[in-house]
mmCIF file of the N, C-alpha and C atoms, coordinates in Angstrom:
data_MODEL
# 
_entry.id   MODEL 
# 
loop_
_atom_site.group_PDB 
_atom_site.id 
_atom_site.type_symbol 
_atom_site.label_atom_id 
_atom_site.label_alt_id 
_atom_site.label_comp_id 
_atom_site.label_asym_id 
_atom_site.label_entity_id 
_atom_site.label_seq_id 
_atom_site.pdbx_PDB_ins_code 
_atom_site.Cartn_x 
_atom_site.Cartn_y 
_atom_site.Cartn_z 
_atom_site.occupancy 
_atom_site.B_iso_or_equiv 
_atom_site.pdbx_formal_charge 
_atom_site.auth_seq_id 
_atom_site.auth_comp_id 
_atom_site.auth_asym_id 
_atom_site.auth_atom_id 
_atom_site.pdbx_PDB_model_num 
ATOM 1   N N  . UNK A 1 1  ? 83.344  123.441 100.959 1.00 0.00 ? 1  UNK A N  1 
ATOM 2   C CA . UNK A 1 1  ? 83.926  122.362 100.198 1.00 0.00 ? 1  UNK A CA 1 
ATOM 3   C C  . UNK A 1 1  ? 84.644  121.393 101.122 1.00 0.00 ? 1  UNK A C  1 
ATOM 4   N N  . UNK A 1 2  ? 84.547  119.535 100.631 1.00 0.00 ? 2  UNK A N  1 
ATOM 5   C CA . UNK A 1 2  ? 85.189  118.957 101.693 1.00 0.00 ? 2  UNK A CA 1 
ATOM 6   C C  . UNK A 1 2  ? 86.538  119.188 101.156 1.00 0.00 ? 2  UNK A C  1 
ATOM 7   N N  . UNK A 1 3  ? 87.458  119.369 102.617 1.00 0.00 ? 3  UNK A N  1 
ATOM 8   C CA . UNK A 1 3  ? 89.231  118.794 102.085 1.00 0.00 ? 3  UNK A CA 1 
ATOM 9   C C  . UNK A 1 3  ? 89.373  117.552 101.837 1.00 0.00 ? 3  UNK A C  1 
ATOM 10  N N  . UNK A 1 4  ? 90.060  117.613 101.155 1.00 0.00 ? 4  UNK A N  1 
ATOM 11  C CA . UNK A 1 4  ? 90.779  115.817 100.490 1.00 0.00 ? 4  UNK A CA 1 
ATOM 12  C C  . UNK A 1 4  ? 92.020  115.338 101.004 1.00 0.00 ? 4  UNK A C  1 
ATOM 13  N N  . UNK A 1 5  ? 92.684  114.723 101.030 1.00 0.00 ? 5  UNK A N  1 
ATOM 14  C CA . UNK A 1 5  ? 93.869  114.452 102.212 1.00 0.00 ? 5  UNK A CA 1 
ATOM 15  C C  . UNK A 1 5  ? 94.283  113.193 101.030 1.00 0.00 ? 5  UNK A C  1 
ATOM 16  N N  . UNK A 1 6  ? 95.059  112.661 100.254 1.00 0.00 ? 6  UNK A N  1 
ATOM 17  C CA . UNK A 1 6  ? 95.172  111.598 99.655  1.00 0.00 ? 6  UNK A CA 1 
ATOM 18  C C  . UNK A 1 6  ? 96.716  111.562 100.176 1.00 0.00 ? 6  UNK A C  1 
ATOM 19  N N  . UNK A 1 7  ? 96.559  109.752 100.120 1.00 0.00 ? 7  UNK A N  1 
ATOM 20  C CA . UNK A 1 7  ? 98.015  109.121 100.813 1.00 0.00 ? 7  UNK A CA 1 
ATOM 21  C C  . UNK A 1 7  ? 99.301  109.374 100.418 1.00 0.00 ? 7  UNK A C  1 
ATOM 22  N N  . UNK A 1 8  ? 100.217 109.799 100.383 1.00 0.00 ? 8  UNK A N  1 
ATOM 23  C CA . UNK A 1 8  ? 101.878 109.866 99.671  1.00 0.00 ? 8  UNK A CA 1 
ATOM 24  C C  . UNK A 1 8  ? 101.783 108.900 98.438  1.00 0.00 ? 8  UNK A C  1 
ATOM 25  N N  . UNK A 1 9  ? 101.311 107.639 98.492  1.00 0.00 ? 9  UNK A N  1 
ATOM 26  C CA . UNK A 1 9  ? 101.270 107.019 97.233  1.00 0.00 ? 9  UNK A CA 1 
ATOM 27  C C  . UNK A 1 9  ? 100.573 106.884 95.927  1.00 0.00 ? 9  UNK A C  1 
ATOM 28  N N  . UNK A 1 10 ? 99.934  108.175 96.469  1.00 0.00 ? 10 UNK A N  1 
ATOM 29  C CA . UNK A 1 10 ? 99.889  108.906 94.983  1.00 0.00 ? 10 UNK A CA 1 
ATOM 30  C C  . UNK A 1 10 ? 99.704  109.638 94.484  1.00 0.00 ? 10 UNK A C  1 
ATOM 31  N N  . UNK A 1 11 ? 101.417 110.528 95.104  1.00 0.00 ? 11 UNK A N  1 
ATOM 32  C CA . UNK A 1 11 ? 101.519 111.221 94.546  1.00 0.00 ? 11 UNK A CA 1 
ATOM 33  C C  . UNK A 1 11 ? 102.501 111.656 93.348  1.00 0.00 ? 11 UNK A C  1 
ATOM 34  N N  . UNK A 1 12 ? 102.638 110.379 93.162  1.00 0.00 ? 12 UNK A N  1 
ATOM 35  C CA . UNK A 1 12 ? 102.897 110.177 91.707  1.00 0.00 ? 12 UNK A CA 1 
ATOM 36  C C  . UNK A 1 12 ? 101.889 110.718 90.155  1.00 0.00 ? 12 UNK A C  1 
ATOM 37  N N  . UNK A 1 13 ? 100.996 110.376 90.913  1.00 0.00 ? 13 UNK A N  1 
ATOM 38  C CA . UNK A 1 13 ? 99.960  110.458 89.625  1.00 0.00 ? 13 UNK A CA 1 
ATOM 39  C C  . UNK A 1 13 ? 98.631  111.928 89.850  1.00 0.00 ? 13 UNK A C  1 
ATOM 40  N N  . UNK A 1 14 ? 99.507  112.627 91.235  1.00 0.00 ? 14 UNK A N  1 
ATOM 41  C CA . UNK A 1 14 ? 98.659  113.585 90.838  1.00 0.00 ? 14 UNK A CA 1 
ATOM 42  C C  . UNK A 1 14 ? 99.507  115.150 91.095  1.00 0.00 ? 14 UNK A C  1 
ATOM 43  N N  . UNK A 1 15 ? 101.422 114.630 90.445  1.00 0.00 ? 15 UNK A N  1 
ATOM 44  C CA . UNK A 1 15 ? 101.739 115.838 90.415  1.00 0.00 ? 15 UNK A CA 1 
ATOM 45  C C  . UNK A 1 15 ? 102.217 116.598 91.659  1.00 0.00 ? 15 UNK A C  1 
ATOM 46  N N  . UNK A 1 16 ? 102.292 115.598 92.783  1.00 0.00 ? 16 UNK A N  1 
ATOM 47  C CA . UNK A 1 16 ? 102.461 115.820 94.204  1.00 0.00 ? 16 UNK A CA 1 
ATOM 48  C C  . UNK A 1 16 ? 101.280 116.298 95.065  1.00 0.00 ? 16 UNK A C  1 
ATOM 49  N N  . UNK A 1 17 ? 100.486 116.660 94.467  1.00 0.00 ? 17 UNK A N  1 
ATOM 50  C CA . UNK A 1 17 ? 99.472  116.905 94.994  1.00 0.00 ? 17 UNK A CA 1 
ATOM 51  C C  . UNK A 1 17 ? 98.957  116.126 96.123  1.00 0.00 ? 17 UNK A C  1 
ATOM 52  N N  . UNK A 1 18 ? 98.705  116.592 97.730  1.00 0.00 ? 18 UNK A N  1 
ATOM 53  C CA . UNK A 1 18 ? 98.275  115.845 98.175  1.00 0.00 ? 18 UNK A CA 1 
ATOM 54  C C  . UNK A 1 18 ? 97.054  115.726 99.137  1.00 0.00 ? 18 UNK A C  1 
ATOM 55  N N  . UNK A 1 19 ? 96.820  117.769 98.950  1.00 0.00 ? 19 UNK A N  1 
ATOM 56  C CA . UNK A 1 19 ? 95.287  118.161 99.497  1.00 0.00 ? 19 UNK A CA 1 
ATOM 57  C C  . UNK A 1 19 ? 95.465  118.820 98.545  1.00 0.00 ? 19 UNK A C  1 
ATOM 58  N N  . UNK A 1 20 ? 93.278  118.831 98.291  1.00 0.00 ? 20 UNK A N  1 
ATOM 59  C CA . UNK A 1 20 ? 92.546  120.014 97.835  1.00 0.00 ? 20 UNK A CA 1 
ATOM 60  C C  . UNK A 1 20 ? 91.285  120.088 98.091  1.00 0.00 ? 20 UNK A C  1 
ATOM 61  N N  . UNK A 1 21 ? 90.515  120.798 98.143  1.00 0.00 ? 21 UNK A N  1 
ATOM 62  C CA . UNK A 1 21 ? 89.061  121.262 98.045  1.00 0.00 ? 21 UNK A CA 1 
ATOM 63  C C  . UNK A 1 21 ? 88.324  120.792 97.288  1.00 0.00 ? 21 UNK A C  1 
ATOM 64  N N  . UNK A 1 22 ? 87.284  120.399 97.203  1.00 0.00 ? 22 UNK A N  1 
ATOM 65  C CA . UNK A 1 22 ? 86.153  119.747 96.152  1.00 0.00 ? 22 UNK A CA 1 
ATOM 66  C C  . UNK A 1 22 ? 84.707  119.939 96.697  1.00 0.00 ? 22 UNK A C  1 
ATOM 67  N N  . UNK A 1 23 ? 84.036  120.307 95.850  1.00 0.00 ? 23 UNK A N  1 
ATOM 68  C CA . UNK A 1 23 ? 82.457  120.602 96.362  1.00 0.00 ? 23 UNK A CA 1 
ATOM 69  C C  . UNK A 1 23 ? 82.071  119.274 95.551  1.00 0.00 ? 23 UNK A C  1 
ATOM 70  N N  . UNK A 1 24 ? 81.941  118.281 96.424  1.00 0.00 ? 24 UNK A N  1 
ATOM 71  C CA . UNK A 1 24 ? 81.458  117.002 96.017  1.00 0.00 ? 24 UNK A CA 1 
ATOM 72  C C  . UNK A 1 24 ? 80.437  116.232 97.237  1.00 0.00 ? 24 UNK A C  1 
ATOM 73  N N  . UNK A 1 25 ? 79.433  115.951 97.464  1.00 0.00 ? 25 UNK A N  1 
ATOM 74  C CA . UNK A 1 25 ? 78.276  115.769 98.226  1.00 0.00 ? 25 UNK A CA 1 
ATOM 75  C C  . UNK A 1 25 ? 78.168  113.866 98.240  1.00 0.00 ? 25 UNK A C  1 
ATOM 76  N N  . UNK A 1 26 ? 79.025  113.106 97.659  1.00 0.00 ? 26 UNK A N  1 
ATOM 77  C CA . UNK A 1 26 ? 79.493  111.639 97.872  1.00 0.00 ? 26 UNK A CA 1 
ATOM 78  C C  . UNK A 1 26 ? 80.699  111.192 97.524  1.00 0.00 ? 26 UNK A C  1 
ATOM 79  N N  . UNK A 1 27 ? 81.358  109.995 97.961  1.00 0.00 ? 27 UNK A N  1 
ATOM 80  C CA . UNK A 1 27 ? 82.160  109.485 96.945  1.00 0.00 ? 27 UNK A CA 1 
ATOM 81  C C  . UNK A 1 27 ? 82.240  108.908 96.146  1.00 0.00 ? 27 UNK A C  1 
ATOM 82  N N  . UNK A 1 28 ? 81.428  108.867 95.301  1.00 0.00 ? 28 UNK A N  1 
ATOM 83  C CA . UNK A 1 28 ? 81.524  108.506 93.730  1.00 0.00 ? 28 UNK A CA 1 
ATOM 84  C C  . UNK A 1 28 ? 81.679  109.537 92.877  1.00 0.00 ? 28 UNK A C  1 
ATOM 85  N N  . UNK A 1 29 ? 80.929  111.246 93.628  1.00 0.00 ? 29 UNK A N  1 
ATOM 86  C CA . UNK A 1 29 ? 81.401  112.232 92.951  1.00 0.00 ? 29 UNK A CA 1 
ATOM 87  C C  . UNK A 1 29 ? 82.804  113.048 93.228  1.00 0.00 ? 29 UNK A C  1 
ATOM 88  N N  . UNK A 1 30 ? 83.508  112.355 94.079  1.00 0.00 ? 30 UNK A N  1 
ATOM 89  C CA . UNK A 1 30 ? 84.409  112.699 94.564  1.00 0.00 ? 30 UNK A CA 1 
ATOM 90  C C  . UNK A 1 30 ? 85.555  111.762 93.747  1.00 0.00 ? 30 UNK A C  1 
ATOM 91  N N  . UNK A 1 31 ? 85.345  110.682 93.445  1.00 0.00 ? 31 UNK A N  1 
ATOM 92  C CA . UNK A 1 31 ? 86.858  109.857 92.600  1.00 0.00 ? 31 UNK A CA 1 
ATOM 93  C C  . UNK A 1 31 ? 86.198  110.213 91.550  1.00 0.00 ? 31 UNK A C  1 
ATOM 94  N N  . UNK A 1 32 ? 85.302  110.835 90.913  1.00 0.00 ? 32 UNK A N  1 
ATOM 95  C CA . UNK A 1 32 ? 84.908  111.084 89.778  1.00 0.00 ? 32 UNK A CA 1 
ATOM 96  C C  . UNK A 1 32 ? 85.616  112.698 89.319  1.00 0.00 ? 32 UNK A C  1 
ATOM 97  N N  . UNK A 1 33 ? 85.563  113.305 90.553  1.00 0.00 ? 33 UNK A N  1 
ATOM 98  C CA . UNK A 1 33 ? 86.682  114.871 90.188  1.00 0.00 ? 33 UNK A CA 1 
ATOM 99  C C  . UNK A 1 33 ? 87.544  114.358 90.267  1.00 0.00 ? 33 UNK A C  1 
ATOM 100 N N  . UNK A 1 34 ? 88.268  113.598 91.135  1.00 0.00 ? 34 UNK A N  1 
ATOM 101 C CA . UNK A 1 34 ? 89.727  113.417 90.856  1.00 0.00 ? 34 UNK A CA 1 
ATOM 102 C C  . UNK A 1 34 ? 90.230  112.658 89.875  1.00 0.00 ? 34 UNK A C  1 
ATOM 103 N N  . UNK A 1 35 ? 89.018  111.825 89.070  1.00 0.00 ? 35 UNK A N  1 
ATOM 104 C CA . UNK A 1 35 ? 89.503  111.266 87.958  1.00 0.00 ? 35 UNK A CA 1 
ATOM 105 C C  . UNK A 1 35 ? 89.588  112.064 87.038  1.00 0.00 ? 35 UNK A C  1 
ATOM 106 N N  . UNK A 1 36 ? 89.055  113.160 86.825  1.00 0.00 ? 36 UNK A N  1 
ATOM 107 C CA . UNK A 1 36 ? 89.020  114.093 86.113  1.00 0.00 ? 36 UNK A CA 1 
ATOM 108 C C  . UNK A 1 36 ? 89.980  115.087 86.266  1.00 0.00 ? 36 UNK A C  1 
ATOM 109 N N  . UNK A 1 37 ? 90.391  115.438 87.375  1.00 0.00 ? 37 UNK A N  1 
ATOM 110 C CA . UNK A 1 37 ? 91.790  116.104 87.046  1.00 0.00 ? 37 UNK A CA 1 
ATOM 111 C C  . UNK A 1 37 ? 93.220  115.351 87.347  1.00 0.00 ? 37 UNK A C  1 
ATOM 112 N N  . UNK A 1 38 ? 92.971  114.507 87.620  1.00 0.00 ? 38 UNK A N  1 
ATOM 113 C CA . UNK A 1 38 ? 94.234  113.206 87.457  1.00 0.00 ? 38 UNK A CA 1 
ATOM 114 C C  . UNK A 1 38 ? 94.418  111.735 86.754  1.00 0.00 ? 38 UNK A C  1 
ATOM 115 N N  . UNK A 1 39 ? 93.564  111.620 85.566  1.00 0.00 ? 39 UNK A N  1 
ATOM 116 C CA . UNK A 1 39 ? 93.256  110.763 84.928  1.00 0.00 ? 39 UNK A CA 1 
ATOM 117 C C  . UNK A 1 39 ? 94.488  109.557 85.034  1.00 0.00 ? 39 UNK A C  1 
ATOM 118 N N  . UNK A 1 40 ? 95.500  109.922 85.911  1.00 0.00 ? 40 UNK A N  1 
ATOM 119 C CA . UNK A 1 40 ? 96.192  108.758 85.770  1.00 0.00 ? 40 UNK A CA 1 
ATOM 120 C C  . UNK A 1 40 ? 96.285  107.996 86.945  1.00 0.00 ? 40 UNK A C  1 
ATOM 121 N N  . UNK A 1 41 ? 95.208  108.567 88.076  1.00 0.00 ? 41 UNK A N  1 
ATOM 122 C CA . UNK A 1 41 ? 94.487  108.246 89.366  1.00 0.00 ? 41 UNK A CA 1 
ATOM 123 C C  . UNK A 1 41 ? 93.642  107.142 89.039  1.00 0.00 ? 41 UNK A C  1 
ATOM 124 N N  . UNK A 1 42 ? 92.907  107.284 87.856  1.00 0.00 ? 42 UNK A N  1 
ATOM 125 C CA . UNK A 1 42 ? 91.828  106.645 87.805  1.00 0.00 ? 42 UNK A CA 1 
ATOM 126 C C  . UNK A 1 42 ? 92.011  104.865 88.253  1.00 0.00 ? 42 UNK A C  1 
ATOM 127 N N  . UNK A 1 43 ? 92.773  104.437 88.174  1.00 0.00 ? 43 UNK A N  1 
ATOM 128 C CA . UNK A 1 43 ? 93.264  102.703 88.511  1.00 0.00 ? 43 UNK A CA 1 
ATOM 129 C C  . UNK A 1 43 ? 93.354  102.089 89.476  1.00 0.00 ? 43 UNK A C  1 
ATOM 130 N N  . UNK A 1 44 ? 93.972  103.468 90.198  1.00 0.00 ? 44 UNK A N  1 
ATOM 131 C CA . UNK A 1 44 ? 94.293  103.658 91.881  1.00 0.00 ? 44 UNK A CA 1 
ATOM 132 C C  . UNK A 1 44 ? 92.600  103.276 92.478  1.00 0.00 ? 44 UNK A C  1 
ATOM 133 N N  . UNK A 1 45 ? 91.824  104.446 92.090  1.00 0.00 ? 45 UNK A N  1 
ATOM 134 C CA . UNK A 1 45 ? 90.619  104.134 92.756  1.00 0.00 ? 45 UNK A CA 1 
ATOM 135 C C  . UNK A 1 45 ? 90.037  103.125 92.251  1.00 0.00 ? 45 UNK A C  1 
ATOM 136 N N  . UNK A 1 46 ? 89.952  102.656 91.135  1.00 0.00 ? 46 UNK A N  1 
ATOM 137 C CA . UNK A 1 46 ? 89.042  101.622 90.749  1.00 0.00 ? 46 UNK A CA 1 
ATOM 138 C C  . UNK A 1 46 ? 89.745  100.301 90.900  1.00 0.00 ? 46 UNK A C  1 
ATOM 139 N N  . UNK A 1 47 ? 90.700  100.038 91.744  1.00 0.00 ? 47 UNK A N  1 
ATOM 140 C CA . UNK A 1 47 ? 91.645  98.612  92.485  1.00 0.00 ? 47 UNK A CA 1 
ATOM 141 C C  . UNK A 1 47 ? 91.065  98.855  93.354  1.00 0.00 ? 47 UNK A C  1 
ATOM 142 N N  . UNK A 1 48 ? 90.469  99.713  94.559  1.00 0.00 ? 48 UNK A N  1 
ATOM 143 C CA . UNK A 1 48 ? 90.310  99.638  95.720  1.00 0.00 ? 48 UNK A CA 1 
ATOM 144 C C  . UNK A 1 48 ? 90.866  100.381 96.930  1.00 0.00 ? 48 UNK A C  1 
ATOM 145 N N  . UNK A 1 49 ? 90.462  101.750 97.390  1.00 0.00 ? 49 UNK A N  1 
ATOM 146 C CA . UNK A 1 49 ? 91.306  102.252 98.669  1.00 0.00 ? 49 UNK A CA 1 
ATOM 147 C C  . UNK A 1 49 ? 90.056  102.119 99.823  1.00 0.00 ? 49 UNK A C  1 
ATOM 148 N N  . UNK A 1 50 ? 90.718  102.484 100.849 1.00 0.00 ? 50 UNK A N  1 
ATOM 149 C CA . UNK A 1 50 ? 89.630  102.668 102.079 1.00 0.00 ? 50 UNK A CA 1 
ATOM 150 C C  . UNK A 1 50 ? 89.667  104.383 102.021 1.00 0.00 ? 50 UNK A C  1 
ATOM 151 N N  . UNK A 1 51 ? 88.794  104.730 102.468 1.00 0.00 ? 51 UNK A N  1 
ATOM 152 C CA . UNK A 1 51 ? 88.186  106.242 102.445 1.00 0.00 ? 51 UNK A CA 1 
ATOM 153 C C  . UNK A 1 51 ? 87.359  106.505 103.934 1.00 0.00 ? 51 UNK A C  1 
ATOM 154 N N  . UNK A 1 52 ? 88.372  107.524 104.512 1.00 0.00 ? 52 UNK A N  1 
ATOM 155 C CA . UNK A 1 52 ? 87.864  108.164 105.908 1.00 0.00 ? 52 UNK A CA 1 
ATOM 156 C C  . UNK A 1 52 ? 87.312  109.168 105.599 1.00 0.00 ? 52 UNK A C  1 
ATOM 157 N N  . UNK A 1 53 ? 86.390  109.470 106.214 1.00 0.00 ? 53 UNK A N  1 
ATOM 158 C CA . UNK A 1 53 ? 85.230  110.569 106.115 1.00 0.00 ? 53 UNK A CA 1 
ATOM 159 C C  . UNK A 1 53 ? 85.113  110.782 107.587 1.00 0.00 ? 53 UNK A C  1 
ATOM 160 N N  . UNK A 1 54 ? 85.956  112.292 107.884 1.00 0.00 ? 54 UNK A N  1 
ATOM 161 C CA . UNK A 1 54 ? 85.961  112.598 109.103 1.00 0.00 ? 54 UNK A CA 1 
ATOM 162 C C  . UNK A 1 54 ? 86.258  111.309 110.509 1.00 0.00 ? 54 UNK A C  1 
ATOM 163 N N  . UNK A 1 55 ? 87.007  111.131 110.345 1.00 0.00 ? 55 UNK A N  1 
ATOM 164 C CA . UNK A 1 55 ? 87.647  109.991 111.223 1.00 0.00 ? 55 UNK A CA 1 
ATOM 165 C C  . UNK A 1 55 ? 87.038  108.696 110.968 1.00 0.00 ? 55 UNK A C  1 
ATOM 166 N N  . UNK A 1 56 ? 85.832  108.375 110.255 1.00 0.00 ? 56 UNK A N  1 
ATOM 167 C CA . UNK A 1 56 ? 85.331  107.135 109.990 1.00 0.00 ? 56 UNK A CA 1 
ATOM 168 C C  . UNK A 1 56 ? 85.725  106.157 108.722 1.00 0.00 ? 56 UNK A C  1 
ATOM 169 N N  . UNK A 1 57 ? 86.348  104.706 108.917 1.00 0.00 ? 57 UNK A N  1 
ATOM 170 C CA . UNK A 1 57 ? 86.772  104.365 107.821 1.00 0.00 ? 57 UNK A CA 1 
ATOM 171 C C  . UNK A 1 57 ? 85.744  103.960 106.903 1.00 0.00 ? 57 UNK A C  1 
ATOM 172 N N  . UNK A 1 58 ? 85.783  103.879 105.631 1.00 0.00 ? 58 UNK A N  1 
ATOM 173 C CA . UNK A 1 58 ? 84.537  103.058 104.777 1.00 0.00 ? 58 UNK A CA 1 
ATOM 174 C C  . UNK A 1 58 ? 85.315  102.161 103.722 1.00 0.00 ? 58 UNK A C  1 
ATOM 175 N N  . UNK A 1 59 ? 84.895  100.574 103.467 1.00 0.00 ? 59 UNK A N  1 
ATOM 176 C CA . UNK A 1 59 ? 85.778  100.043 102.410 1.00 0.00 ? 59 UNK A CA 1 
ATOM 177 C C  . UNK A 1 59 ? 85.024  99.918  101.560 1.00 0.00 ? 59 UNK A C  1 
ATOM 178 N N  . UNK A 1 60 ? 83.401  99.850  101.043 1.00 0.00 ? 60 UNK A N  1 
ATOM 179 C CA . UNK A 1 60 ? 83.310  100.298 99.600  1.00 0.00 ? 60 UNK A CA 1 
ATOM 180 C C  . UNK A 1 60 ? 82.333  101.785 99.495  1.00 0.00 ? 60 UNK A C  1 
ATOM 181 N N  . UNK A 1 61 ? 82.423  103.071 99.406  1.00 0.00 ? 61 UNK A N  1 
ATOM 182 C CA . UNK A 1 61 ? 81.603  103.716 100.135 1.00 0.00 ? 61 UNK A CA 1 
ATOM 183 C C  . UNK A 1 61 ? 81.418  104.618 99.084  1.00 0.00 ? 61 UNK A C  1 
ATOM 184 N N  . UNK A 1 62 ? 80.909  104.111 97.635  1.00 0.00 ? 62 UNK A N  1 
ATOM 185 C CA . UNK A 1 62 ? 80.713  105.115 96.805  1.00 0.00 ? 62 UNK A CA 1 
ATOM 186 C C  . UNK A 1 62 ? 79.628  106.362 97.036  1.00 0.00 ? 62 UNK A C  1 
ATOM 187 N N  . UNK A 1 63 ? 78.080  105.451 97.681  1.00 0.00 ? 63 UNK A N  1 
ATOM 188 C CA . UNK A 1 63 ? 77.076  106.632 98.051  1.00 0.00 ? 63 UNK A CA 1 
ATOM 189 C C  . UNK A 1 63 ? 77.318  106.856 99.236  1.00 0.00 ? 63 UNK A C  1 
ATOM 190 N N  . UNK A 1 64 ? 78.500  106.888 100.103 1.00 0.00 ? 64 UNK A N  1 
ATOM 191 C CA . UNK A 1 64 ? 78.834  107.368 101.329 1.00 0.00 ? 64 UNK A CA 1 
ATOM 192 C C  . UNK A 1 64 ? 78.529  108.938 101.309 1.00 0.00 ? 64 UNK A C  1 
ATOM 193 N N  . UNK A 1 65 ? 78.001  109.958 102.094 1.00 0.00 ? 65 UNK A N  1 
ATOM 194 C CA . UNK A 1 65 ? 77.625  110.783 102.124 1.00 0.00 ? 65 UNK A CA 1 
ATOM 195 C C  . UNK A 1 65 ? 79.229  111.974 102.474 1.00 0.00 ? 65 UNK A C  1 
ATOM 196 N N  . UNK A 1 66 ? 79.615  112.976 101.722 1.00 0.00 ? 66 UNK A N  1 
ATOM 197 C CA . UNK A 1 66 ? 80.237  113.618 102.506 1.00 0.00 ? 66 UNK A CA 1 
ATOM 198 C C  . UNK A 1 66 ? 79.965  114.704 102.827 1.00 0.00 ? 66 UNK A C  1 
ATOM 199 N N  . UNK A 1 67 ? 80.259  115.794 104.057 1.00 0.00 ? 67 UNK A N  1 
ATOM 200 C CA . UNK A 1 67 ? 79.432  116.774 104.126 1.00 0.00 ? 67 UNK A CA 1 
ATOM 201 C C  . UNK A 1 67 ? 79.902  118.098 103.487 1.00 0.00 ? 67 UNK A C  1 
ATOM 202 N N  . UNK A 1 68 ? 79.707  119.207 103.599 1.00 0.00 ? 68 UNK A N  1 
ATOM 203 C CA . UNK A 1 68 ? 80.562  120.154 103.286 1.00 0.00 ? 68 UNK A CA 1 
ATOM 204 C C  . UNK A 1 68 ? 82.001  120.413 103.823 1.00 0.00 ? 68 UNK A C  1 
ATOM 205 N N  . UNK A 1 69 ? 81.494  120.353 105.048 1.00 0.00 ? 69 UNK A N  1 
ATOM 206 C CA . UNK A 1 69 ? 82.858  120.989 105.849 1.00 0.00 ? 69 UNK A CA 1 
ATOM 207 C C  . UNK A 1 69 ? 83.405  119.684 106.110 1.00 0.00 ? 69 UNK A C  1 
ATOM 208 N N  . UNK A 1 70 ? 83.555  118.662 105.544 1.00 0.00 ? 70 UNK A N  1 
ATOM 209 C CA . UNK A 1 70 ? 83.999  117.349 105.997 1.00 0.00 ? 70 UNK A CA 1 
ATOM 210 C C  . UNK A 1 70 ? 85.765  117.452 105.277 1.00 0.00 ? 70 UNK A C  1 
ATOM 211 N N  . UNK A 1 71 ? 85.879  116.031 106.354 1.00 0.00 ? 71 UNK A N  1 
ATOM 212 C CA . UNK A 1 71 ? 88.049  115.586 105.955 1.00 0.00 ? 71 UNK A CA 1 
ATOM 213 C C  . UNK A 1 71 ? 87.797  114.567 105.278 1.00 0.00 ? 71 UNK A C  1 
ATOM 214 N N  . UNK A 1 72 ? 88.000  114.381 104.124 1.00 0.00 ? 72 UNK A N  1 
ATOM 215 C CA . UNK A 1 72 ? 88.357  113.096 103.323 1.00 0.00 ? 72 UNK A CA 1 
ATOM 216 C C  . UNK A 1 72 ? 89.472  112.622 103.338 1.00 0.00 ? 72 UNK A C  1 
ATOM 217 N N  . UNK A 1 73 ? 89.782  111.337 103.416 1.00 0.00 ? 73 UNK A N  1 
ATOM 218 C CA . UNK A 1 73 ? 91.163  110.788 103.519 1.00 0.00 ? 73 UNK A CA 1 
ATOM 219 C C  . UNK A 1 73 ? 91.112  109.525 103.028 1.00 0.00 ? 73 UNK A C  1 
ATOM 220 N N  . UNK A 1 74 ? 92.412  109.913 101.962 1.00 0.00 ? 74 UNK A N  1 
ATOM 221 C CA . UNK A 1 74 ? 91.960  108.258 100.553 1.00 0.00 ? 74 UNK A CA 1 
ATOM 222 C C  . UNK A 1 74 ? 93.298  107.422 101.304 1.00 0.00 ? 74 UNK A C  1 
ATOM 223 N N  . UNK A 1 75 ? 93.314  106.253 101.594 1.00 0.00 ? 75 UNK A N  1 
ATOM 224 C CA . UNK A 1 75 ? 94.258  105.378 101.865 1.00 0.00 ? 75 UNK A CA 1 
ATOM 225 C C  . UNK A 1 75 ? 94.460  104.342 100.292 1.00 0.00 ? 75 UNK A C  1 
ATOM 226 N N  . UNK A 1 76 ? 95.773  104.000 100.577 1.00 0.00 ? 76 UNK A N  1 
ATOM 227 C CA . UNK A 1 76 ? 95.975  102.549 99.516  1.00 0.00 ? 76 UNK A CA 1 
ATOM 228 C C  . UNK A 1 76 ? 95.291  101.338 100.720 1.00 0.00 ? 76 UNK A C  1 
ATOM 229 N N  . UNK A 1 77 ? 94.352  100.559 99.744  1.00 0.00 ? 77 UNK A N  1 
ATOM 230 C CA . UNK A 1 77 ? 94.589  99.426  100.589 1.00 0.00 ? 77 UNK A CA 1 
ATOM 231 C C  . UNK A 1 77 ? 95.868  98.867  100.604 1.00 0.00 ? 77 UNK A C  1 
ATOM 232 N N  . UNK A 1 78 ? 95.699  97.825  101.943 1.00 0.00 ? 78 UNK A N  1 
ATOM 233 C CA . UNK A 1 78 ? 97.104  97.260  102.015 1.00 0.00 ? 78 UNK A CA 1 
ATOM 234 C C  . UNK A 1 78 ? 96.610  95.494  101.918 1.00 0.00 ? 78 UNK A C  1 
ATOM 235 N N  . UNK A 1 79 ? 97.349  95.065  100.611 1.00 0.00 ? 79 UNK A N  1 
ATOM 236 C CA . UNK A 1 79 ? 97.112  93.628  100.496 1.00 0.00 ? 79 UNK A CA 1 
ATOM 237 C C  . UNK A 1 79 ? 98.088  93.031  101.351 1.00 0.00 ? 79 UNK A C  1 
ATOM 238 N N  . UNK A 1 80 ? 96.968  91.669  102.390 1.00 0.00 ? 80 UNK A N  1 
ATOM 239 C CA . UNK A 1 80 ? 97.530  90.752  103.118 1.00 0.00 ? 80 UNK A CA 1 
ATOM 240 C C  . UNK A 1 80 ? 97.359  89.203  102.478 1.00 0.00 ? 80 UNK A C  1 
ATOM 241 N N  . UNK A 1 81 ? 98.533  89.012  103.254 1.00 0.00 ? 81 UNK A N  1 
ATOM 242 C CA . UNK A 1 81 ? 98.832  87.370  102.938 1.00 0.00 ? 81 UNK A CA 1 
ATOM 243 C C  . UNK A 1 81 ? 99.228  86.306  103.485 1.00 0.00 ? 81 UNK A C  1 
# 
């Protein structure tokens, strides 16, 4: 299963939670479990984060591939101005 690594900011909405395990094979099925067990996540991802997949960043990377043994890591984007 990949680990999940999600940013301090939000962990508001998932209970503090800020790793877990997921047998998820992209990321679309991957904000799709976590929308599912944090339904109040769901806004977070669908505004926009960047998503590292084993040290690589991706900014829209729903059929991004993840592997099994892979590190996921959800960032907030950061709006500039």
């Amino acid at each position: 299963m990949a680990r999940v690594v999600l940013s301090r900011t939000f962990a508001p909405f998932t209970d503090g939670v800020l790793e877990l395990e997921l047998p998820v094979a992209n990321v679309r099925q991957l904000f799709q479990a976590l929308e599912e067990r944090y339904p109040e996540l769901r806004d977070h991802l669908e505004s926009g984060i960047a998503v590292a997949i084993d040290d690589e960043v991706y900014q829209d990377a729903l059929l991004q591939p993840i592997g099994r043994d892979s590190e996921v890591i959800l960032i907030s984007k950061i709006a500039g101005g």
